[in-house]
N, C-alpha and C positions, 0 to 999 in steps of 0.2 A: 413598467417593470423596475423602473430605477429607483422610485421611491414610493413607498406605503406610510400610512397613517403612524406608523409607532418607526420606520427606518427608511435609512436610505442608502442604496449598492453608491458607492464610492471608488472603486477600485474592484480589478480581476486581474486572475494571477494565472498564466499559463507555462508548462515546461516550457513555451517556447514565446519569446516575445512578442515574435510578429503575431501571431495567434494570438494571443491578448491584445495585440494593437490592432486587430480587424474586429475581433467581437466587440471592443471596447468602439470604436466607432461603430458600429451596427445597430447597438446598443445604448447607445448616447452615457457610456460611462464614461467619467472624468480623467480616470488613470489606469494605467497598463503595467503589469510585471510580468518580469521572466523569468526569476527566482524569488523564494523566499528571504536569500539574503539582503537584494534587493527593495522587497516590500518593510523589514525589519528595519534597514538601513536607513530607509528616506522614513519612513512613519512612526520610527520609533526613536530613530535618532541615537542606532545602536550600529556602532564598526560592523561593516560587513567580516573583518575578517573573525571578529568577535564571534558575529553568528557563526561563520563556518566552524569556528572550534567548537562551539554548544553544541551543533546539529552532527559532528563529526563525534563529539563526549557522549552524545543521546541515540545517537542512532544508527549506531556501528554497530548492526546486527551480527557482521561477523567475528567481535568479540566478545559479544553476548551469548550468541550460540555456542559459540566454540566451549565458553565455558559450561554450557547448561550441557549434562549429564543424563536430565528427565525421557521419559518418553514424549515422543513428537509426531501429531500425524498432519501433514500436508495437504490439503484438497484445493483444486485447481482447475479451472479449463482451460483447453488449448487455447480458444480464444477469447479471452478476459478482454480484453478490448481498452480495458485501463492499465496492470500492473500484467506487463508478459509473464510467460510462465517460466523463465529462467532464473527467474528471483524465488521462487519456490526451489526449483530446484538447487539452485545456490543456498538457500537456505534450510535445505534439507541435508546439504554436505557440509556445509559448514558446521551444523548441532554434532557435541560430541559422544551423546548416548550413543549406543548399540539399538535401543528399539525405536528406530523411525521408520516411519514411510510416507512414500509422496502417491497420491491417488488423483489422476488423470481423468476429468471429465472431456468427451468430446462434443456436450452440447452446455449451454449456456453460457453467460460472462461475469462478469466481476459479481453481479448483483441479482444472477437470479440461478446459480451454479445449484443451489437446494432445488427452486421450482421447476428446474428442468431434470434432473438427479435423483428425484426424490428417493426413491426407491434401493436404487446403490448408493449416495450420498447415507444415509441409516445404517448401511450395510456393510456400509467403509468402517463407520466408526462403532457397531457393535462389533464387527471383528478386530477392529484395533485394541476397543478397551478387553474383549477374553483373551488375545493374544498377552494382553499386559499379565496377563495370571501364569503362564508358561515360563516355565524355565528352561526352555531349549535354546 
């Protein structure tokens, strides 16, 4: 798994280091991170505190929302099992439009919330985009 004909895994990066440093022996990979500032810092040979200011200028969602005005619809399951559903929610309050909504699946995760959904997953967002035509 570590290496194929055209590459080869060099490094894994986990929220959490130890968790990178178990896969990463398991695995017979070479190097373990626990952040991206980390992996940027040693492999790039760029200031961590560098990175945090790019990642904090790129990806402050909640100054990006706050400004965005647009309609917003949200879809999410309880258990995403990758990105909890708080961050949806937080980023449904954070946007400063008047037409949002955040729409609550109770079965599927991160990556299969349509294949499990299917049906109200369509049904969220055909009624979100007719609600967009309302002026109430």
């Amino acid at each position: 798994m570590q290496q194929g004909d055209l590459c080869q895994i060099a490094a894994i990066l986990s929220r959490s280091l130890e968790t990178a440093r178990e896969v990463a022996k398991r695995l017979g990979i070479p190097q373990a991170y626990g952040s991206y500032e980390e992996l940027l810092a040693e492999a790039a040979g760029i200031d961590e505190d560098e990175v945090s200011a790019e990642v904090t200028k790129y990806f402050n969602h909640q100054q990006k929302l706050s400004g965005y005005v647009g309609p917003l619809l949200v879809m999410h399951t309880e258990h995403d099992g990758l990105i909890d559903i708080s961050h949806a929610e937080r980023n449904l309050n954070w946007a400063a439009g008047p037409k949002k909504r955040l729409v609550r699946f109770s079965q599927g995760d991160h990556n299969s919330i349509m294949a499990w959904n299917r049906d109200e997953y369509f049904e969220a967002i055909g009624a979100f985009v007719e609600g967009l035509n309302r002026t109430d």
